[in-house]
ZALO-705787 format. One line per 8 residues: number of its first residue (from 1); their letters; for each residue x, y, z of N, C-alpha, C. Coordinates in pm, whole numbers, m for minus. Example, Ala and Ser with C-alpha at 12.3 -4.5 7.8 and 13.67 -1.06 7.14 Angstrom:
BEGIN
1) as) 1319/m569/780/1230/m450/780/1320/m330/780 | 1285/m225/708/1367/m106/714/1290/3/787
END
This chain:
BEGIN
1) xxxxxxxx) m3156/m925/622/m3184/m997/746/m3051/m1040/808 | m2999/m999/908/m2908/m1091/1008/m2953/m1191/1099 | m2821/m1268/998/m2839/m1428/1084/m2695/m1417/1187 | m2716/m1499/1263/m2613/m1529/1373/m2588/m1690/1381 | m2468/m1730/1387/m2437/m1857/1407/m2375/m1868/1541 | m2472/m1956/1667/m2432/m1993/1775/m2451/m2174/1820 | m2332/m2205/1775/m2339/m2336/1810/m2388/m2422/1983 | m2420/m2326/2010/m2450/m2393/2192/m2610/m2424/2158
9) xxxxxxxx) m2670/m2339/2063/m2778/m2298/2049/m2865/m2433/1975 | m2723/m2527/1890/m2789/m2633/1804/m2826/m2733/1875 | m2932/m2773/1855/m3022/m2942/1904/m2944/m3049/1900 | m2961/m3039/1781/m2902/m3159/1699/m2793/m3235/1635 | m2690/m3093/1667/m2599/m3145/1614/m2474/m3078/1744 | m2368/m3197/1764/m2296/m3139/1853/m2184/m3023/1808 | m2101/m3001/1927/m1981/m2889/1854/m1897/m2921/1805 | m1831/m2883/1709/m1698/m2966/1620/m1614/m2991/1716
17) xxxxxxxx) m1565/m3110/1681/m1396/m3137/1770/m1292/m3007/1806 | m1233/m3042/1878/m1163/m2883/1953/m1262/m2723/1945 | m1358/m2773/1947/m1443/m2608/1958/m1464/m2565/2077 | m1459/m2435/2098/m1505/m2423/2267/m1561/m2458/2356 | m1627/m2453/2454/m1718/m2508/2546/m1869/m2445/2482 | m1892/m2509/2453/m2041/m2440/2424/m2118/m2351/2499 | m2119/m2390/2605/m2145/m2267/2717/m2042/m2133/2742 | m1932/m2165/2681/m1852/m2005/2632/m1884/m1992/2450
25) xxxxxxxx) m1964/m2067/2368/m1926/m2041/2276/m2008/m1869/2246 | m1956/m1818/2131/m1990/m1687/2140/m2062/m1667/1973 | m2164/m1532/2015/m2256/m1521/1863/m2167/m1465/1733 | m2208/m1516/1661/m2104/m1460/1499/m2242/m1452/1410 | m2236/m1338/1392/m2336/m1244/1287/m2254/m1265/1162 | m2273/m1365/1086/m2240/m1398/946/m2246/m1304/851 | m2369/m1208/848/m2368/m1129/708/m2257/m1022/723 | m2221/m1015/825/m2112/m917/827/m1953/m970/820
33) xxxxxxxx) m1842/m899/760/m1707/m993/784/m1713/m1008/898 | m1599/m1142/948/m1558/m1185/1047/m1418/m1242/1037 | m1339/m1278/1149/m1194/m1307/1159/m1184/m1455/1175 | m1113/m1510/1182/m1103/m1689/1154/m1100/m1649/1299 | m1041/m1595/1419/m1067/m1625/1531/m1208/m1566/1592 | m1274/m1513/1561/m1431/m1540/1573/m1496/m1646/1507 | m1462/m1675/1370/m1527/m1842/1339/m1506/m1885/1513 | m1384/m1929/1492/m1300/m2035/1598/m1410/m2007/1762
41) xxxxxxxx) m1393/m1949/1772/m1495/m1872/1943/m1658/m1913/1900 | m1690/m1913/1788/m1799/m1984/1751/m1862/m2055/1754 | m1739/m2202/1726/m1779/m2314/1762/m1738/m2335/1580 | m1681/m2292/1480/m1722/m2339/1319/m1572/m2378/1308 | m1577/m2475/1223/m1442/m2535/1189/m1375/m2454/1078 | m1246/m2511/1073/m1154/m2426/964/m1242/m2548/820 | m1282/m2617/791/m1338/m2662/665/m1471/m2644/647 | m1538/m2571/782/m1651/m2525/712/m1601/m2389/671
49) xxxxxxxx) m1530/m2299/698/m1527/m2197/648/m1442/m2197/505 | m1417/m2305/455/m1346/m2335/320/m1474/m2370/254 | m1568/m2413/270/m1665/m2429/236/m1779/m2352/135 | m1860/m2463/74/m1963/m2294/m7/m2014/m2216/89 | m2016/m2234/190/m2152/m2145/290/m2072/m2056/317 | m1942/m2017/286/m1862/m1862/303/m1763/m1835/223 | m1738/m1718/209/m1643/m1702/107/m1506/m1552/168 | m1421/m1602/145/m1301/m1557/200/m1263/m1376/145
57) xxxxxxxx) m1241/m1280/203/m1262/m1172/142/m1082/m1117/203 | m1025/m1114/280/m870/m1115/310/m834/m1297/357 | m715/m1313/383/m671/m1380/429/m749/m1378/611 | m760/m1456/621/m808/m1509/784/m943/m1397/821 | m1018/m1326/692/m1142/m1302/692/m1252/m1353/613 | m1349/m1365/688/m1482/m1443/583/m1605/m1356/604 | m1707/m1406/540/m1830/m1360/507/m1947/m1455/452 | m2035/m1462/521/m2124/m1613/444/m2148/m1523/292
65) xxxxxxxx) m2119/m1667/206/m2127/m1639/74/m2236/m1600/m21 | m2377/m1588/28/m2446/m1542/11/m2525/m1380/2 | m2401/m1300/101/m2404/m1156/126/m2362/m1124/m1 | m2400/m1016/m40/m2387/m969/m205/m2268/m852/m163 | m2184/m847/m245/m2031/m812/m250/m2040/m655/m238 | m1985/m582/m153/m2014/m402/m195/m1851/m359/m159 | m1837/m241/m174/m1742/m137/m186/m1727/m138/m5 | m1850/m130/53/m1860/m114/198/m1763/m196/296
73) xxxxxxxx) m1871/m296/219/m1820/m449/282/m1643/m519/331 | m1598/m498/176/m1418/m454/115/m1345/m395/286 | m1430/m254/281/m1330/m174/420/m1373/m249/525 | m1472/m269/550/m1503/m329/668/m1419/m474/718 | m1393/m549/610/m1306/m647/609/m1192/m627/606 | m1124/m519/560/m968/m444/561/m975/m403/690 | m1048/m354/785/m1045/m312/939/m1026/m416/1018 | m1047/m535/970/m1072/m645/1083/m899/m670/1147
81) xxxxxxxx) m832/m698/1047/m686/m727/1071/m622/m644/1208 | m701/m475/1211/m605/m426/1306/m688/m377/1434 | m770/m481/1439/m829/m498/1592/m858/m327/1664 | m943/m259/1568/m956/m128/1617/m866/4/1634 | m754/m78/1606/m646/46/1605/m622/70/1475 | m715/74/1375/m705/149/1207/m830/218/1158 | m828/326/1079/m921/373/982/m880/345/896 | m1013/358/764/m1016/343/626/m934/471/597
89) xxxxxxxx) m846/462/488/m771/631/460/m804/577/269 | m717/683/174/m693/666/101/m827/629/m1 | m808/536/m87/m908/476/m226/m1006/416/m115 | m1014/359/1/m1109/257/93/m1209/338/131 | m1112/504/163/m1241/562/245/m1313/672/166 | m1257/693/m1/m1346/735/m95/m1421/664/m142 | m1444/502/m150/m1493/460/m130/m1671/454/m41 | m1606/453/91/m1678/476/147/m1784/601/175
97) xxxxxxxx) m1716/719/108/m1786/845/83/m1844/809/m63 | m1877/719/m178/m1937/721/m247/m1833/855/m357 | m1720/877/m365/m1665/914/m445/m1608/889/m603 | m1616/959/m695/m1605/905/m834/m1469/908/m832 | m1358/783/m815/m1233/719/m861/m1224/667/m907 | m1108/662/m1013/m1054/528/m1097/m1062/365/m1005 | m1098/282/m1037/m1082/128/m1031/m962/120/m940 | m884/106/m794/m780/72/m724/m818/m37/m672
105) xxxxxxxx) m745/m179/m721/m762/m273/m667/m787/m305/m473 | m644/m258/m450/m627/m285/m309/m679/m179/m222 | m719/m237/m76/m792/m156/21/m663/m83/146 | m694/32/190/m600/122/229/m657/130/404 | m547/76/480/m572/122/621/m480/231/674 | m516/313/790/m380/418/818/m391/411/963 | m324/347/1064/m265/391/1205/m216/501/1242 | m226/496/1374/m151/621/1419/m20/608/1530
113) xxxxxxxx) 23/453/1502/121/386/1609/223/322/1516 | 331/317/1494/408/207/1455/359/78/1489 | 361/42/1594/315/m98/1637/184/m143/1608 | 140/m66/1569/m2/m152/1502/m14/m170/1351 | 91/m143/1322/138/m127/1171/142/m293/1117 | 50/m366/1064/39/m517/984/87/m458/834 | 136/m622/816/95/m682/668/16/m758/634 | m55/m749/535/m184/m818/491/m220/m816/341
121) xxxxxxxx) m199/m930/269/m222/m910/174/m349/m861/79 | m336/m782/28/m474/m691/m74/m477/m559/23 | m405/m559/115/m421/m456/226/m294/m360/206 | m322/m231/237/m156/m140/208/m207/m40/360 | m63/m52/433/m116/19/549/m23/91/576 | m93/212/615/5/369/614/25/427/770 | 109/462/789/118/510/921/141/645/954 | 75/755/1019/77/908/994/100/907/1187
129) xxxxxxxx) 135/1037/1216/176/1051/1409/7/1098/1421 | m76/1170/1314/m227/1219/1347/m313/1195/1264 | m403/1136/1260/m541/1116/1185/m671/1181/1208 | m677/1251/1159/m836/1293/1161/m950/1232/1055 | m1047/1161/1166/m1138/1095/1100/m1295/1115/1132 | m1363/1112/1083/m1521/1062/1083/m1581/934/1069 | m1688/946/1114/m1750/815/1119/m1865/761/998 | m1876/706/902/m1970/688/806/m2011/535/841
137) xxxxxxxx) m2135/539/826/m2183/391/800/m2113/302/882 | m2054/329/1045/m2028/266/1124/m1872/228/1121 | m1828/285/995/m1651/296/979/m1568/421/949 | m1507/382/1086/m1421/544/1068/m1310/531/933 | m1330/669/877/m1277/687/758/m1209/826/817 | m1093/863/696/m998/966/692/m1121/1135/669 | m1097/1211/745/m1183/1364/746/m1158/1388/598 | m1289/1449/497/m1237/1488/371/m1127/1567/326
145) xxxxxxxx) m1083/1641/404/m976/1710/382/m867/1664/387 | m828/1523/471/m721/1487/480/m710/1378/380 | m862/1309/349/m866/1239/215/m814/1263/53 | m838/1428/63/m840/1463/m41/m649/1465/m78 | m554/1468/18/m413/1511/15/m371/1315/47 | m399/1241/85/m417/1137/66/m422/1079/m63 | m553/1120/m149/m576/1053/m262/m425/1127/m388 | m395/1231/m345/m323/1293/m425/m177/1198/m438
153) xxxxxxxx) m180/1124/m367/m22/1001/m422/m65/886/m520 | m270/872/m483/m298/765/m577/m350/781/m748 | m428/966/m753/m459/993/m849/m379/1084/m939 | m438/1111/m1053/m403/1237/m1141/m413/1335/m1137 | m403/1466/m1182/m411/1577/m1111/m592/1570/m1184 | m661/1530/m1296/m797/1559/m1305/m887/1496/m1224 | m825/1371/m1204/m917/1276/m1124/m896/1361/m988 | m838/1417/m948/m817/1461/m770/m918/1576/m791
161) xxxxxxxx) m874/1644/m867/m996/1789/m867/m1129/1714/m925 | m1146/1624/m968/m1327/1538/m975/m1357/1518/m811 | m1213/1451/m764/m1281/1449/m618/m1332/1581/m583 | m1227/1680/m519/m1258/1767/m463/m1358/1848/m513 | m1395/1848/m618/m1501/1925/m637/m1674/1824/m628 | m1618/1718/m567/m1724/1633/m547/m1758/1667/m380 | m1657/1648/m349/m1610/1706/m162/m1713/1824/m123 | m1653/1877/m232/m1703/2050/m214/m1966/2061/m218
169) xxxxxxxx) m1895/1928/m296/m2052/1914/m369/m2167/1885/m209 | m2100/1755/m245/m2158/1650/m117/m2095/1661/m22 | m2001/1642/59/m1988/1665/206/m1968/1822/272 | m1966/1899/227/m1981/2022/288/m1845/2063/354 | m1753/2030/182/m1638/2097/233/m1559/2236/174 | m1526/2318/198/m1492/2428/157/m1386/2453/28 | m1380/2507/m38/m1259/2496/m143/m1153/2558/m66 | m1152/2683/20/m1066/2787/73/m969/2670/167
177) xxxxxxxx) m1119/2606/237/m1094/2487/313/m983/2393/337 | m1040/2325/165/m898/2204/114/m769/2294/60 | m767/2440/13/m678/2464/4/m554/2500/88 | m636/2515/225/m582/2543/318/m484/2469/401 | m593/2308/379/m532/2199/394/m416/2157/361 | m427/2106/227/m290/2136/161/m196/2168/136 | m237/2318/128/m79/2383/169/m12/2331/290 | m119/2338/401/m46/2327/553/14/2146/563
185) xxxxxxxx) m46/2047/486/m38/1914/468/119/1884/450 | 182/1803/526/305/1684/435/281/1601/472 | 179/1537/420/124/1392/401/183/1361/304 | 234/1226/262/269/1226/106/200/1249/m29 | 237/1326/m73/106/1394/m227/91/1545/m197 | 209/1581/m108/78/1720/m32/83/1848/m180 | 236/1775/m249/253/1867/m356/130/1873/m504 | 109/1799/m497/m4/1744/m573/m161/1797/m566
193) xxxxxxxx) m184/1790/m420/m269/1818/m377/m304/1990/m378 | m196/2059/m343/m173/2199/m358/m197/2214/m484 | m141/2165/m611/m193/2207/m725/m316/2149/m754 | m361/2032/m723/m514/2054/m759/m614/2140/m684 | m587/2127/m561/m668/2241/m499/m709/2367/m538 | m613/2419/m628/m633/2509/m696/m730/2584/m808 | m755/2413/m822/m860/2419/m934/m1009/2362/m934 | m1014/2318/m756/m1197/2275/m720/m1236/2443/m754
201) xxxxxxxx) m1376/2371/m728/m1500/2494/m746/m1582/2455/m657 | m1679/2524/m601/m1815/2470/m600/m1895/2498/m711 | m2045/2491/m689/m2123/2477/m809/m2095/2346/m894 | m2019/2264/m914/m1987/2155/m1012/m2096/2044/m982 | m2146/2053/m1085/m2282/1935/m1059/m2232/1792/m1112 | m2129/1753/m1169/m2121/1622/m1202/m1930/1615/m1239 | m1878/1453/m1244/m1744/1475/m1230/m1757/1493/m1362 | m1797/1472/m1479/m1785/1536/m1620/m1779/1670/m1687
209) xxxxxxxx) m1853/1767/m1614/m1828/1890/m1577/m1704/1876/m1559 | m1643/1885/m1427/m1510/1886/m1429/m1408/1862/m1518 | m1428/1756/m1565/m1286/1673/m1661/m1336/1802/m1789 | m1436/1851/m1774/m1459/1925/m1945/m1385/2063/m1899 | m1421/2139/m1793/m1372/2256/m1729/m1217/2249/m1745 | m1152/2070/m1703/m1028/2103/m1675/m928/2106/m1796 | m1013/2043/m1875/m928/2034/m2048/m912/2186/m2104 | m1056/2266/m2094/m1008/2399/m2118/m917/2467/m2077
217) xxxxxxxx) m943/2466/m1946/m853/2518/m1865/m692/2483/m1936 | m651/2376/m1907/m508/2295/m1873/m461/2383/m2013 | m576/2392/m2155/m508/2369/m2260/m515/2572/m2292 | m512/2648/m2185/m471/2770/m2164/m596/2835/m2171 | m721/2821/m2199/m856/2862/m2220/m880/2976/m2097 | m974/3080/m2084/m969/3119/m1970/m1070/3058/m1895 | m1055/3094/m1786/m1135/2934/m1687/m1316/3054/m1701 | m1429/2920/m1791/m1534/3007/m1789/m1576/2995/m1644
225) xxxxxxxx) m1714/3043/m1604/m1839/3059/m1489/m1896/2901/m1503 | m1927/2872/m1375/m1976/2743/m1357/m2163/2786/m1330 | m2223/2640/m1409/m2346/2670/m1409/m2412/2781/m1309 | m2379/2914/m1401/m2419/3041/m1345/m2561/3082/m1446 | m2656/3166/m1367/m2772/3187/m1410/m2768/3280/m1552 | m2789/3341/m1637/m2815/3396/m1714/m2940/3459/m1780 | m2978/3582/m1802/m3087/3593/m1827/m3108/3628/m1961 | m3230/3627/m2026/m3235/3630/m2202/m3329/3758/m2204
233) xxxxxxxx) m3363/3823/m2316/m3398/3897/m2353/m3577/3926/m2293 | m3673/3817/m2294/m3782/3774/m2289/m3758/3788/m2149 | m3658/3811/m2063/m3641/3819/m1936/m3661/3650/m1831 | m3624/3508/m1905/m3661/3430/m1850/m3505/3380/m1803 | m3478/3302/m1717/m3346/3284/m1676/m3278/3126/m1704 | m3175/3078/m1746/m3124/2962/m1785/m3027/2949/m1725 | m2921/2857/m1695/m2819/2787/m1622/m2708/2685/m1738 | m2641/2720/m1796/m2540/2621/m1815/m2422/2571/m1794
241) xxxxxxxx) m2363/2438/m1820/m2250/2427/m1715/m2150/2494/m1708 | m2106/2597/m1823/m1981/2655/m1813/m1990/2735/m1940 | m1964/2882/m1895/m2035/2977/m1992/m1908/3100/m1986 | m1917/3180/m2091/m1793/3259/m2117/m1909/3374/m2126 | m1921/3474/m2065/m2026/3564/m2071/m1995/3710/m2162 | m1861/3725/m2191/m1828/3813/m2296/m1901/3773/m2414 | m1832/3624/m2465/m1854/3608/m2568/m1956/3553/m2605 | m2060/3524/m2517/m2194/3441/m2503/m2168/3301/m2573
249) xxxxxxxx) m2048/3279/m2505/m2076/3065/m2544/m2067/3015/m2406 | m2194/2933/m2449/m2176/2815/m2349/m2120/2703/m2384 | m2095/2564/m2279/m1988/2499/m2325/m2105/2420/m2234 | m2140/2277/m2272/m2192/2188/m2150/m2200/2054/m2255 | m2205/1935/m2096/m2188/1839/m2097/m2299/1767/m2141 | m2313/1676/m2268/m2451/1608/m2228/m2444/1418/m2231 | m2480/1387/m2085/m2458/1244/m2073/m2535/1202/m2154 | m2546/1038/m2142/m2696/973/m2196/m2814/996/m2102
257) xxxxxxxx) m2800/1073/m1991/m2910/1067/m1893/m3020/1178/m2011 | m2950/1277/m2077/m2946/1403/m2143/m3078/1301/m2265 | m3028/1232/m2271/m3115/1143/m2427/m3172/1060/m2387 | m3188/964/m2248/m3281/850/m2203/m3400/919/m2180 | m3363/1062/m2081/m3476/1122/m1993/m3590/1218/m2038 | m3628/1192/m2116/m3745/1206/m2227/m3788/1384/m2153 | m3798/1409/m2011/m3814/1543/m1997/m3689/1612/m1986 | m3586/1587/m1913/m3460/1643/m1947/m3438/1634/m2069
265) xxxxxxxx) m3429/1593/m2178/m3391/1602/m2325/m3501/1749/m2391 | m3616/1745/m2342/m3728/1850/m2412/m3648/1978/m2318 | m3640/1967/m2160/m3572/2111/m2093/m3460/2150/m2213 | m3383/2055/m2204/m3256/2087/m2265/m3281/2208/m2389 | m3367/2130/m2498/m3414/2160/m2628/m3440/2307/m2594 | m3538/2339/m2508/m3606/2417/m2542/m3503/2586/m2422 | m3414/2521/m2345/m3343/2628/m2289/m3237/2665/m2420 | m3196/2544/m2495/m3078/2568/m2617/m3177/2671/m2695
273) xxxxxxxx) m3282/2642/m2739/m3329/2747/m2802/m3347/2919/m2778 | m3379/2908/m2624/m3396/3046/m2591/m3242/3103/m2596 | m3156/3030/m2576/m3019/3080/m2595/m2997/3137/m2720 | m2986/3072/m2849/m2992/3100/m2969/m3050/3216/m3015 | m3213/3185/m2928/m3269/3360/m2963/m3230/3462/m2941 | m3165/3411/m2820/m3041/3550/m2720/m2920/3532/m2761 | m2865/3528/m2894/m2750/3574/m2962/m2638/3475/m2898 | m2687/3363/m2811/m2544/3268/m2727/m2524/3152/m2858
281) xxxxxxxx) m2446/3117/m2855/m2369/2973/m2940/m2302/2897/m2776 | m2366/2752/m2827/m2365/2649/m2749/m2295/2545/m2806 | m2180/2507/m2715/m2097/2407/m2797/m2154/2271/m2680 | m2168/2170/m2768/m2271/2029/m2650/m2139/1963/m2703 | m2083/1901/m2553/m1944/1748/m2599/m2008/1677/m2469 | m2038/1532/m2566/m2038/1419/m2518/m1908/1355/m2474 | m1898/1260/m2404/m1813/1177/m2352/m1706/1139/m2479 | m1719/1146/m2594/m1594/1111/m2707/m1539/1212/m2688
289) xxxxxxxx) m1601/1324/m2665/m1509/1452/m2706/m1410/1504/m2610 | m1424/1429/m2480/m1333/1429/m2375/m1223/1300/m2417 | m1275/1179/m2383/m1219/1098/m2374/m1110/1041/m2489 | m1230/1044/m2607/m1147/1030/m2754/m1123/1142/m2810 | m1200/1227/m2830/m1108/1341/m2913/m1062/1465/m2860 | m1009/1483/m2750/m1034/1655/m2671/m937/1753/m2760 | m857/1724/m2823/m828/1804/m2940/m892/1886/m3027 | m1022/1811/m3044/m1112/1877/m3136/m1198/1943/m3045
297) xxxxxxxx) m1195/1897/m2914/m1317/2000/m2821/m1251/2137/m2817 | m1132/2136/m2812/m1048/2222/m2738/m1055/2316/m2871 | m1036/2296/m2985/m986/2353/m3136/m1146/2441/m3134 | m1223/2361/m3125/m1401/2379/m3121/m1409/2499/m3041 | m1402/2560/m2879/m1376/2639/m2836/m1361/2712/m2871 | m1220/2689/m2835/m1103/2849/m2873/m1114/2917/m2999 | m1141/2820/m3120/m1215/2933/m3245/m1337/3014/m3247 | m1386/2933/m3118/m1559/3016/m3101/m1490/3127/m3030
305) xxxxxxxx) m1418/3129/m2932/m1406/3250/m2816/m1316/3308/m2888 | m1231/3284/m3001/m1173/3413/m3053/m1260/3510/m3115 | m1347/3426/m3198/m1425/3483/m3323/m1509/3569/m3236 | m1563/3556/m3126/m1655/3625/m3061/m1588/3709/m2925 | m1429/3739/m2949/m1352/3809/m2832/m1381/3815/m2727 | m1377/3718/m2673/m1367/3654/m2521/m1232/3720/m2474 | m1251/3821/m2369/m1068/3868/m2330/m1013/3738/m2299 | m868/3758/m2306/m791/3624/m2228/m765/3489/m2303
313) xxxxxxxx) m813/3540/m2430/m846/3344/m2518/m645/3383/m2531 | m592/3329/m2561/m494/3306/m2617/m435/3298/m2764 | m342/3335/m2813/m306/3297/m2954/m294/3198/m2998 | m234/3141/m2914/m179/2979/m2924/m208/2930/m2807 | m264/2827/m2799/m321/2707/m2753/m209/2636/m2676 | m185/2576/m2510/m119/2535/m2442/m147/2384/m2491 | m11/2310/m2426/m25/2165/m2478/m6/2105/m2300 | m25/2159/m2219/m55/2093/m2051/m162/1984/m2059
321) xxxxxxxx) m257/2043/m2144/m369/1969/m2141/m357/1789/m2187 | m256/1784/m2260/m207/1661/m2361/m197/1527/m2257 | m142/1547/m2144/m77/1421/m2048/m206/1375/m1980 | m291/1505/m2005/m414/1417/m1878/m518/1360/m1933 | m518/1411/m2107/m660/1383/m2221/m609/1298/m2330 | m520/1165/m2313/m460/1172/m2471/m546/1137/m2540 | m642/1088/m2574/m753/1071/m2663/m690/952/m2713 | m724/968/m2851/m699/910/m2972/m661/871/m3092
329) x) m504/895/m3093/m456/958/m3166/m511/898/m3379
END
């Protein structure tokens, strides 16, 4: 529900000392941020807005304290400072696309003027001569493509290809696309960005997929097929996330969604089986086997795809993979 606070509007109670004329005072839609100089045009004092009935989200921005806190909210309040002359860029406006990133405290604005260039604390503001942006949820944010060479100064090279192959998923962006981008990009990161680009896909159904794809990969594996169809003997057809089709192994991810979801857990069961009947070996890594042990995922593999001559496995095992997975030692 939006409420509005218009002090001309109150009965009963007059306007604070030095507040406007009440007959200029002007409406302030509370659930949304606002600037201490809209309080002020309001008619609301600087100690009610110190007050419980709002709570401070930048310096000289508020929000009645009752609005429940979002990711949204954050940019929308990082925009206020530059009076229309900023978009969300960077961690603010993956954000705002609902993108899987690491935790970045501070919110990211980008101009396209020197002179509109602020400081603001919790705020980091970038200045480029061109921005290309879109509009989401009523805040212009950085175009995915230019997001994606953007995020490449804030992330890792796995976390950037989780984006982009999230990009690729949900917004309907091209891999040829972002690569294209990139290359042509000197934004800062553009080097970064060029090498991850390299390594989106489409098809990637989840960022765990990815981080599992990219450990093989990094650690010299040959890059398998992404949940590509396969057919079995009985002639019925299956899908797993990442499959080596020489050597008939599949390789897939299984969350807890895999073990809560009482019918996804029986699909699962019963596609692993028809595999088995059809001569495939299925290697299943949970989240330890990335996070804490990818050594042993990786060892797990590459002995399957030798034993079963997968062209391309390697003799020896690359150590690239080491800086982006350290596990556990």
């Amino acid at each position: 529900m939006i409420r509005r606070i218009l002090w001309c509007m109150t009965v009963d109670q007059p306007a604070p000392a030095g507040s406007p004329d009440p007959a200029e005072a002007t409406e302030l839609d509370i659930s949304m941020p606002f600037s201490r100089a809209d309080a002020v045009s309001a008619g609301l004092k600087q100690s009610t807005l110190r007050g419980l009935r709002f709570k401070r989200l930048f310096a000289g921005v508020y929000v009645a304290a009752d609005v429940p806190a979002t990711p949204l909210q954050r940019v929308q309040a990082a925009l206020i400072p530059f009076h229309g002359n900023g978009f969300a860029s960077h961690a603010s406006a993956a954000r705002v696309y609902g993108l899987a990133i690491p935790a970045l405290p501070e919110e990211h604005v980008t101009v396209v003027e020197p002179r509109h260039r602020r400081t603001h604390p919790g705020i980091v503001c970038h200045v480029v001569r061109r921005g290309q942006t879109v509009r989401i949820d009523g805040v212009d944010v950085s175009a995915p493509e230019q997001l994606f060479v953007e995020l490449a100064d804030q992330l890792t090279l796995v976390d950037l290809v989780v984006v982009g192959d999230q990009l690729v998923r949900d917004h309907g962006v091209r891999p040829d696309g972002l690569r294209a981008y990139a290359a042509a990009s000197r934004l800062r990161g553009f080097a970064r960005a060029k090498e991850a680009a390299a390594y989106v896909r489409a098809g990637v159904r989840s960022p765990m997929e990815t981080r599992l794809r990219m450990l093989l990969v990094l650690a010299g594996l040959p890059e398998p097929e992404i949940n590509t169809l396969v057919g079995s003997e009985n002639g019925t057809k299956r899908q797993h996330d990442l499959l080596y089709r020489v050597a008939k192994v599949a390789v897939e991810y299984d969350g807890r969604q895999h073990v809560e979801v009482v019918q996804q857990w029986e699909s699962d069961l019963e596609r692993r089986e028809d595999a088995d009947d059809d001569g495939w070996r299925i290697v299943v890594v949970i989240a330890k086997g990335v996070f804490v042990e990818p050594e042993k995922t990786v060892l797990r593999v590459w002995r399957l795809l030798r034993e079963r001559g997968e062209p391309g496995v390697p003799a020896t095992l690359s150590d690239a993979w080491r800086p982006h997975f350290p596990g556990r030692g």
